[in-house]
C-alpha positions in Angstrom: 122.3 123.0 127.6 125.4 121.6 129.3 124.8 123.3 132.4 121.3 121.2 132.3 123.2 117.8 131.1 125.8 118.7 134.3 123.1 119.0 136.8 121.3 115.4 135.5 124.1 114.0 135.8 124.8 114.9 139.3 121.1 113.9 140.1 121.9 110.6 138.8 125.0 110.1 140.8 123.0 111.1 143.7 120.2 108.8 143.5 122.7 105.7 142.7 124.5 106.3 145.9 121.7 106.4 147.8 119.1 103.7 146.4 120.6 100.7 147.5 120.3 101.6 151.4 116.9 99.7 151.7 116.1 100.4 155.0 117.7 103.7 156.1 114.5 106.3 155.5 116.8 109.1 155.1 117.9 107.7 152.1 114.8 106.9 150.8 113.8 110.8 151.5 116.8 111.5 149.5 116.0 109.1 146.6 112.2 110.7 146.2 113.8 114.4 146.8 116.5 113.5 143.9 114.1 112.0 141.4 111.2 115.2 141.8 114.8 117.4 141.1 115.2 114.7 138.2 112.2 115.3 136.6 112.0 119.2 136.5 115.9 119.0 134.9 114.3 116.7 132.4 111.8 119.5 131.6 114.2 122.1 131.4 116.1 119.4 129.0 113.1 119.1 127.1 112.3 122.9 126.6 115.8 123.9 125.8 116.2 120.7 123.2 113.5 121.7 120.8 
């Protein structure tokens, strides 16, 4: 479970260093790429929290 809580965190740090560069694409790649990763760590969450 804190391997999981480790990894969202790192997701988050990722997507907050990137999501302010409006108009560099790469970063936007890297914001949608972070948040898909996001979302299947907040499965995993899920699953291992009940």
């Amino acid at each position: 479970m804190e391997a999981i809580i480790k990894k969202i965190k790192e997701q988050i740090a990722a997507i907050e260093k990137d999501i302010d560069k409006i108009d560099n694409k790469a970063a936007k790649a890297r914001v949608r790429k972070a948040t898909l990763a996001l979302e299947k760590l907040g499965k995993e969450y899920r699953k291992a929290s009940i």
